[in-house]
C-alpha positions in Angstrom: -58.6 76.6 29.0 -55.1 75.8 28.1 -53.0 77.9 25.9 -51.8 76.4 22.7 -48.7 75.5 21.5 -47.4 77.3 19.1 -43.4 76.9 19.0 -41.3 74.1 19.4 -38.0 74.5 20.7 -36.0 71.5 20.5 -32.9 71.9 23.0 -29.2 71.7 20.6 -27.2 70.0 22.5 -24.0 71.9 23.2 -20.9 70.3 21.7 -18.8 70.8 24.6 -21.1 69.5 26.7 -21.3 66.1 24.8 -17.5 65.8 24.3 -17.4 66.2 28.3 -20.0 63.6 28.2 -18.3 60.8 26.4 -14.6 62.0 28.2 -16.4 60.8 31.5 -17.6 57.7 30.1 -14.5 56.8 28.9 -12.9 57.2 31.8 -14.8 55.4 33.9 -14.5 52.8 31.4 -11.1 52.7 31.8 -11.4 53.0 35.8 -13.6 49.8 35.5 -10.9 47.9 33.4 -7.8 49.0 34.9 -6.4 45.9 35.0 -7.4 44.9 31.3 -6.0 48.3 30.1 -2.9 48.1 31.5 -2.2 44.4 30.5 -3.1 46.2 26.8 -1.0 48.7 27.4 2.1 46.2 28.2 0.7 43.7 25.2 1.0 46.9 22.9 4.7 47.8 24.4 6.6 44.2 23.7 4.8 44.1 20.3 6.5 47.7 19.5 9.9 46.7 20.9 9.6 43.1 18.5 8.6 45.6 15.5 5.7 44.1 14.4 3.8 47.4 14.0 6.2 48.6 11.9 6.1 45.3 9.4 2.1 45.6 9.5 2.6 49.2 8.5 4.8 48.0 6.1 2.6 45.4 4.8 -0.3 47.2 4.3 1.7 49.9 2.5 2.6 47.4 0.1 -0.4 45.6 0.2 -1.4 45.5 -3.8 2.3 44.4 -4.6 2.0 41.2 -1.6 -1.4 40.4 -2.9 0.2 40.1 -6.1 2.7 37.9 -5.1 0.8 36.1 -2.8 -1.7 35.1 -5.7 1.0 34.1 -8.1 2.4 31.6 -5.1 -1.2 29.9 -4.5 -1.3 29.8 -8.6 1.6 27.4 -8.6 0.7 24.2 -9.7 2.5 22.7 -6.5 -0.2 24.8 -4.6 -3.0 23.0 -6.7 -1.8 19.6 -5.9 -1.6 20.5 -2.2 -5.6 21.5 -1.8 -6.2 18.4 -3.7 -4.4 16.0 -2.1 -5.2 17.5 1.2 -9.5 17.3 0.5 -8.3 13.5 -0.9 -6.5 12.8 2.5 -9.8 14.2 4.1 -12.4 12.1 2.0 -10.1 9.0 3.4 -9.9 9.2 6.5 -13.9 10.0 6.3 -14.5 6.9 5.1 -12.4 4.8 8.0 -14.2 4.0 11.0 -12.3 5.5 13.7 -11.5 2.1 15.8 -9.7 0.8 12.2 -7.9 4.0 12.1 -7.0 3.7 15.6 -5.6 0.0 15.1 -3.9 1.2 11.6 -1.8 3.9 13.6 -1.2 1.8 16.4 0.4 -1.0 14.0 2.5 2.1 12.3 3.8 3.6 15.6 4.7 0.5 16.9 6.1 -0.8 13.4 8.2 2.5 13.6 9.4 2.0 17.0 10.9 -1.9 16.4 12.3 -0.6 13.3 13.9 2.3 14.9 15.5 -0.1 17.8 16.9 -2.5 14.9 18.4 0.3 13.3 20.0 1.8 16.7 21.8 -1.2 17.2 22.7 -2.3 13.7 22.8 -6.3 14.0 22.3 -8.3 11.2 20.0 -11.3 11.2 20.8 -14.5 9.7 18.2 -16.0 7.6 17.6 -19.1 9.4 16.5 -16.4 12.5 14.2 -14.9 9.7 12.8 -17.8 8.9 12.4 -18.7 12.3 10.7 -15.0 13.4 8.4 -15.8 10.0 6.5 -18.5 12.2 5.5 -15.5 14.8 2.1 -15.1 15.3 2.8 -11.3 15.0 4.5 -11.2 11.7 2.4 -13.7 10.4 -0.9 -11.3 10.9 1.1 -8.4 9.4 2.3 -10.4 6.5 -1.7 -11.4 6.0 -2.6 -8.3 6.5 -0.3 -7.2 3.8 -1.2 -9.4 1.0 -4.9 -8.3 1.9 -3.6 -4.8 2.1 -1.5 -4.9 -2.1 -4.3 -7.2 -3.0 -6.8 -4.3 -2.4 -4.9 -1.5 -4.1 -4.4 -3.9 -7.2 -7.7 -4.0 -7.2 -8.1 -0.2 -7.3 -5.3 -0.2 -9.5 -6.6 -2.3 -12.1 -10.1 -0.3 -11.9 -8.7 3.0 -12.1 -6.7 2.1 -15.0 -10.5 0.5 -16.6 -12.3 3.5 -16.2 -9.7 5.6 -17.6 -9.8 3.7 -21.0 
């Protein structure tokens, strides 16, 4: 019959031992990664030489004092109107189709482009050529397209101004 156990020994690992453990380990990490290391190693030079660790240090020294400034800045009321008119710009251009976005910008760029060729070379234009250019297919669309376009935000003028009474 077998003896019985009686005593436990559980084996301590010896601190030395493990330290030499996890030194090889990390050096055949490093062996593995050479290349990755070094490129580190060169990443963590040029940011030294530009002083950015030393304003991080900085920063984080004076962290409570830059929170505190920070906060009062996005407390301005400036700030406010930003966020707002920024989740505004968002909820409209969420509610145009993309191919009458598309067209919109197209019309702007290329409205831009004319204007900025007029203005380069600075001619006036008689009115008769005005009223001649008024008969254009082109500017007659963008003048319809005009009236459609005030005649709309009258409209939203005129509600706006009826639900605020």
């Amino acid at each position: 019959m077998a003896k019985p156990i009686r005593q436990i020994s559980r084996g301590v690992p010896n601190l030395k031992e493990e330290q030499d453990k996890a030194i090889d380990e990390i050096l055949k990490a490093l062996a593995d990664n050479k290349e990755a290391v070094l490129s580190f190693i060169e990443l963590t030079k040029e940011l030294h030489e530009v002083s950015v660790f030393d304003s991080a240090s900085s920063l984080l020294k004076q962290r409570n004092d830059v929170g505190v400034i920070a906060m009062q800045q996005i407390n301005q009321p400036a700030v406010h109107n930003i966020i707002k008119s920024g989740f505004g710009l968002f909820k409209f251009l969420g509610a145009m189709q993309p191919a009458q976005l598309e067209t919109l910008l197209q019309g702007v760029t290329l409205g831009l482009k004319r204007m900025s060729r007029t203005g380069e070379k600075g001619k006036k234009q008689s009115i008769w050529k005005m009223r001649i250019r008024l008969r254009s297919p082109e500017i007659r669309a963008a003048m319809t397209t005009m009236v459609d376009f005030l005649e709309g935000m009258g409209e939203a003028f005129l509600k706006n101004r009826e639900d605020h009474k």
